[in-house]
C-alpha positions in Angstrom: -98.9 -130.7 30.3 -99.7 -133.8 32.5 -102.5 -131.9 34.3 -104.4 -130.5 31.2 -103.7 -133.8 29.6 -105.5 -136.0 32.5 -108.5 -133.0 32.3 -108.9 -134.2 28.2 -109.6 -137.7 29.4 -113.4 -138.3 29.0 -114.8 -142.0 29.4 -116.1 -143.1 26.3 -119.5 -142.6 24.2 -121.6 -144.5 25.6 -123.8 -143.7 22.8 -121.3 -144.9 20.4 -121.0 -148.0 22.4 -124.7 -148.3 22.0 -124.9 -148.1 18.3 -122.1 -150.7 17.8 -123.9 -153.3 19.6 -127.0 -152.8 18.2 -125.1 -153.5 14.5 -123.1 -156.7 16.3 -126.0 -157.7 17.8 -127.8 -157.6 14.0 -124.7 -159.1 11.9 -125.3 -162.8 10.5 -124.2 -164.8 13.4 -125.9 -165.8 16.6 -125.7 -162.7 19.5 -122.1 -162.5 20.5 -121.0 -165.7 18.9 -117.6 -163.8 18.2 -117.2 -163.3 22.0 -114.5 -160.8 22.3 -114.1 -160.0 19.0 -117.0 -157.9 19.3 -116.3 -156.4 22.3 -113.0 -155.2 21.0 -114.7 -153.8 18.2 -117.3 -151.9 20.1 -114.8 -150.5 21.6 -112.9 -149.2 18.6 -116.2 -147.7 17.4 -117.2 -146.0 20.4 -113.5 -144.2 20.8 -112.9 -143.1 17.0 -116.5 -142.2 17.3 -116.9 -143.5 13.3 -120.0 -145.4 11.2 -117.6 -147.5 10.0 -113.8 -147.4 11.6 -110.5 -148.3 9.9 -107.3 -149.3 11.3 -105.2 -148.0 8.0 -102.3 -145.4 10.4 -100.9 -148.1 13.2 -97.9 -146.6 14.8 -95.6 -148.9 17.7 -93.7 -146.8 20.2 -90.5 -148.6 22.2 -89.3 -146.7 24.5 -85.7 -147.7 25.3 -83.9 -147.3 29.0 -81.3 -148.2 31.5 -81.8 -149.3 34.9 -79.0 -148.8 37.9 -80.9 -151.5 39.7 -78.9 -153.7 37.5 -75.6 -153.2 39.5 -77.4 -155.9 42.6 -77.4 -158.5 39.9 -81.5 -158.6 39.2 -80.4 -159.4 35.3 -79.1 -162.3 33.2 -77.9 -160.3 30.7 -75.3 -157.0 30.6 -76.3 -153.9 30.4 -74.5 -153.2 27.1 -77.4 -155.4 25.6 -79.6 -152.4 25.4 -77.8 -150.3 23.1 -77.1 -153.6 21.2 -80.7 -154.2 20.5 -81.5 -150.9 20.3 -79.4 -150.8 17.1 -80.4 -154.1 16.3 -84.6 -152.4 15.6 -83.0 -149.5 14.4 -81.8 -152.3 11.4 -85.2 -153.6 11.4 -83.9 -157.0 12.5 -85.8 -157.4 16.1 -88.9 -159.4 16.7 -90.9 -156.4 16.6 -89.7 -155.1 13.1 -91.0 -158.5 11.9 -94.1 -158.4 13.8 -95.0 -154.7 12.7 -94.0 -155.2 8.8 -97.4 -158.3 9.4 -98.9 -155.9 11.1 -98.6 -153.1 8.9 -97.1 -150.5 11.4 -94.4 -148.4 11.6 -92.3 -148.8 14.4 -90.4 -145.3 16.6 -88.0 -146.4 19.2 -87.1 -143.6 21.7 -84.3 -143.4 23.5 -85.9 -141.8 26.8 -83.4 -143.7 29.2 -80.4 -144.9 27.6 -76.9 -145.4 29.5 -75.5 -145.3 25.9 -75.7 -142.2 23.8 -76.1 -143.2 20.3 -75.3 -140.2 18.7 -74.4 -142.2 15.4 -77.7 -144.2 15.1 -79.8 -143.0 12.3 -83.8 -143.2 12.8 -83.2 -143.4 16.7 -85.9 -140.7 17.9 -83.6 -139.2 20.9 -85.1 -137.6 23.7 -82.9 -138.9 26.5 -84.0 -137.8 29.8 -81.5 -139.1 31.9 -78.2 -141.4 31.0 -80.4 -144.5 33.3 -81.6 -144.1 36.4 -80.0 -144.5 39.5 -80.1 -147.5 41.9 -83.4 -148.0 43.5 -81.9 -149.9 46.3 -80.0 -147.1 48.1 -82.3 -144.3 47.0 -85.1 -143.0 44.4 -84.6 -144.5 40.9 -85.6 -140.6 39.5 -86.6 -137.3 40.7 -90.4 -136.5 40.4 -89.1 -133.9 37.6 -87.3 -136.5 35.8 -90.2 -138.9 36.0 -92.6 -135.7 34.6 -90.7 -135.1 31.8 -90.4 -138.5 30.6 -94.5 -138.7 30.9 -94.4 -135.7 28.7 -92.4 -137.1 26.1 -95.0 -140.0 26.3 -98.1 -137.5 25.5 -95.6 -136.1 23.0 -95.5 -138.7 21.1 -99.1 -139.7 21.0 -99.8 -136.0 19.6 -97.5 -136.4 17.1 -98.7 -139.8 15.8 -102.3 -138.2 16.1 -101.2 -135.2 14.1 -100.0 -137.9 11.2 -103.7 -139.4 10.9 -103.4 -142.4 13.2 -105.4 -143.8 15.2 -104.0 -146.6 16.7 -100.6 -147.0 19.2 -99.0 -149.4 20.7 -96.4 -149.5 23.4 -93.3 -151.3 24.0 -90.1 -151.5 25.7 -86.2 -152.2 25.8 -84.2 -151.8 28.7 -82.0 -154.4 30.7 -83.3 -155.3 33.9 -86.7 -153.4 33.3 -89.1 -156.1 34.8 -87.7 -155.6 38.4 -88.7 -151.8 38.6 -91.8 -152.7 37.0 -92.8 -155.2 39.6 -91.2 -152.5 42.4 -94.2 -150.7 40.8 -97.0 -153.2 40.5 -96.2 -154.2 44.0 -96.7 -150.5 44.7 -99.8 -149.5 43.3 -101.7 -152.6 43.2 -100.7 -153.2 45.9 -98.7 -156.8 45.7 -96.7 -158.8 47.5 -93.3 -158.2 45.9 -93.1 -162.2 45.3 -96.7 -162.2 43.9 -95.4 -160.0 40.9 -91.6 -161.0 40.3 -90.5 -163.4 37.4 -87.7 -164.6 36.3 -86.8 -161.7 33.8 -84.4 -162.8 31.4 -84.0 -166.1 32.6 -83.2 -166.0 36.4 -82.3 -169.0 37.7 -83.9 -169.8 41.5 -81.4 -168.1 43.3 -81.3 -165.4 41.0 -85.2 -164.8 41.8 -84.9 -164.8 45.4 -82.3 -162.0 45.0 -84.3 -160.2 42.8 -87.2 -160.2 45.2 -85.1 -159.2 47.8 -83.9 -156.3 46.2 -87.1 -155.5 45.1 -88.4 -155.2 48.6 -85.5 -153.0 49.8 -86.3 -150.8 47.7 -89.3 -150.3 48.5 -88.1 -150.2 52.0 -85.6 -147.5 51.3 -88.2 -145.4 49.0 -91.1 -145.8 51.7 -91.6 -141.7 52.1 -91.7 -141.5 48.8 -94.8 -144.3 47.8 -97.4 -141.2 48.1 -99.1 -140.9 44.6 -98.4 -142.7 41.0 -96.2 -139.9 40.3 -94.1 -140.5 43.4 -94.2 -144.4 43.2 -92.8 -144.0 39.4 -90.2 -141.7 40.1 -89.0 -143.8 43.4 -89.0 -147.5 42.1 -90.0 -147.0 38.3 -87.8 -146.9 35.0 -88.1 -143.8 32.3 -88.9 -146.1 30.0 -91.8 -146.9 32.0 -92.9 -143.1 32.4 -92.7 -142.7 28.6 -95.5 -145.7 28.5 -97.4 -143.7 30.8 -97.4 -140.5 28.8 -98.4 -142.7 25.7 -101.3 -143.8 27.5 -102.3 -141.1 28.7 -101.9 -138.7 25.1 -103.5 -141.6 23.1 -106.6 -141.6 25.8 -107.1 -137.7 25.6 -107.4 -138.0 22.2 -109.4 -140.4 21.2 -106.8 -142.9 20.1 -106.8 -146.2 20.3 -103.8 -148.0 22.9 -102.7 -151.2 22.9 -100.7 -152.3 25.8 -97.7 -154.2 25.2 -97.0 -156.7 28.1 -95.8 -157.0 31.7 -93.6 -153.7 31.5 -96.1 -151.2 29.6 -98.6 -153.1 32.0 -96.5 -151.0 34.6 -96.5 -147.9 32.8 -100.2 -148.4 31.8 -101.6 -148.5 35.5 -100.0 -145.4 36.5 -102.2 -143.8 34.2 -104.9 -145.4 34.7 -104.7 -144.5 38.6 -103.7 -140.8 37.3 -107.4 -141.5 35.5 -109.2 -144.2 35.9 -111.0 -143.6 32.4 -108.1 -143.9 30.7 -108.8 -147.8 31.0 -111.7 -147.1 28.6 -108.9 -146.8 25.7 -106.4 -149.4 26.1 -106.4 -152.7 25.4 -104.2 -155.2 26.5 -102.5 -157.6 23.9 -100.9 -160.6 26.0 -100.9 -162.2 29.1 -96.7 -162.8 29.5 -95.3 -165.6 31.4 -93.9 -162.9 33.8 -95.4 -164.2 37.2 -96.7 -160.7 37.6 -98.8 -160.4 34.9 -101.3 -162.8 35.6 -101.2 -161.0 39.0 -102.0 -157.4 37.3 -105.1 -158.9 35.2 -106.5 -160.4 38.2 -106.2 -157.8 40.8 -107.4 -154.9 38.1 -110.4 -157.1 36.4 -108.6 -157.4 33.0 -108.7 -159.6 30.6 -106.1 -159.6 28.0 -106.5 -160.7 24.2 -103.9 -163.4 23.6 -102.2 -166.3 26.1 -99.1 -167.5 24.0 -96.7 -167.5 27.2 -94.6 -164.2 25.5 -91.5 -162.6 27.6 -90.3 -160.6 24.7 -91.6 -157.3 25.3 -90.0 -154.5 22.6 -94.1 -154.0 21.4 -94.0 -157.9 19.6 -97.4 -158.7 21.6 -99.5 -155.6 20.5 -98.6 -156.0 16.9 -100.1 -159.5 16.9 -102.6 -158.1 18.7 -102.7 -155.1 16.3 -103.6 -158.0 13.8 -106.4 -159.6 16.1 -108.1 -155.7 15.9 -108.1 -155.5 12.4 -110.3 -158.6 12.3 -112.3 -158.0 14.7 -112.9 -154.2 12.8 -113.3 -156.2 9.4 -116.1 -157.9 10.7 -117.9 -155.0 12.1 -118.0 -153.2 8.7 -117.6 -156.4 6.3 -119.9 -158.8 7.3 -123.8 -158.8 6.6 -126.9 -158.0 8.4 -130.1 -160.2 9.3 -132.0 -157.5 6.9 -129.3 -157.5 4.1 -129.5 -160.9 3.6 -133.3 -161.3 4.4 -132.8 -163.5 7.0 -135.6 -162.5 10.2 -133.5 -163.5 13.1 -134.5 -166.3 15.1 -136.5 -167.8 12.7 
């Protein structure tokens, strides 16, 4: 699946690309006065390949799982707190549920990853791959099999919510301890110094982050044979919750969808697919620059440039449904706002 998935990834229209600009470039304002507004919807024209685009189907995806990492002390917070908040947007009482009802999108949250088996939890879509993975310090996090089928679930998804009508998903994340295999992975493929792309997490005190580096660096130390190819490098140091970003990605860019990237953990997960395909950049677009040290890291070293700066840590999904909100304005003006020859105004004049 991953293989004829990648071979579906095409770069997009540049003839639709073409034709957006040239209306942007006619709208009632001066040229690109709306800066990246109009980039981002240039963009959304050229992938839905549409006259005029809508946003109306938005669909967030949060992947939930556990990390054995956790047992060297890289967290602030017990594991249990994963299943508790898991149950907690389940109930639709998380930042995210808030974020999506503004947003108007529905919100799936996956449990690829859990330690917990919530058999009772109603809504909770359960495709548990593995009950967490294991501890990256001693030994590889996954299997490469484990890491493929969790990347499958991923595209899964995507063709599901494509198969509903929509056009637009998002990523997002729960899992206790999560930002330390996603910097294990940054520092990987980037490739990073581990301390370059290590935070504070939860809220790490200094000591704390000095372990967590540590750690961090041991496993990668322990996993070396195994850094080959983004696959590998997932499976190694990664998190499932990771590989299920990954498969979203890469579904959502095979077919045409729109996918917005979360932040510093589906920033992970996003760059293994985009070094699976490097066109899969063409379709994602990244919400928020988080105050994880690492982030800023990630948008520097790949040329990025993400949509909002309002120093979020949350993760769960909350910063691509404000960002969800940014599209939809920039998409409003595309098709809502006037032309020079409308309003019989000759440009320049």
């Amino acid at each position: 699946m991953i293989k004829e998935t990648l071979k579906q990834v095409q770069p997009i229209s540049q003839k639709w690309l073409k034709k957006a600009w040239n209306r942007l470039d006619n709208l009632t304002k001066p040229r690109r006065s709306l800066g990246i507004l109009e980039e981002i919807a240039a963009r959304v024209v050229a992938i839905l390949e549409q006259e005029s685009p809508t946003l109306e189907k938005k669909e967030i995806f949060t992947f939930a799982g556990d990390h054995g990492v956790i047992t060297e002390g890289v967290s602030a917070y017990p594991q249990e707190v994963t299943g508790l908040m898991v149950r907690n947007f389940l109930a639709g009482g998380a930042g995210i549920n808030v974020l999506a009802r503004c947003a108007g999108a529905h919100v799936n949250i996956i449990d690829i990853g859990m330690k917990e088996d919530l058999q009772d939890a109603e809504g909770l879509i359960k495709r548990n791959v593995k009950r967490a993975t294991d501890n990256m310090a001693i030994g590889q996090a996954m299997t490469r099999e484990e890491a493929e089928k969790a990347i499958c679930i991923g595209i899964e998804m995507a063709e599901q919510a494509h198969d509903r009508g929509t056009h637009v998903i998002a990523t997002g994340e729960m899992g206790i301890g999560n930002t330390t295999p996603s910097a294990a992975v940054l520092a990987a493929l980037l490739p990073a110094n581990v301390e370059d792309v290590t935070g504070v997490g939860t809220g790490l005190d200094e000591k704390g982050l000095k372990k967590k580096i540590k750690i961090i660096e041991k496993a990668l130390k322990v996993n070396k044979d195994h850094l080959n190819d983004p696959i590998s490098i997932l499976a190694a140091v990664g998190g499932l919750e990771i590989a299920g970003i990954c498969g979203l990605c890469l579904g959502g860019a095979a077919r045409h969808m729109i996918v917005i990237v979360d932040g510093f953990i589906s920033s992970a997960g996003a760059l293994v697919a985009m070094r699976l395909n490097p066109s899969i950049k063409d379709y994602l677009f990244f919400s928020h620059l988080s105050s994880e040290k690492g982030h800023r890291t990630f948008f520097e070293k790949q040329g990025l440039r993400p949509m909002l700066d309002l120093d979020l840590r949350l993760g769960e999904g909350t910063g691509a449904a404000l960002a969800m909100q940014i599209m939809e304005s920039a998409v409003r003006i595309y098709n809502e706002m006037a032309t020079f020859e409308e309003v019989g105004i000759e440009p320049g004049a």
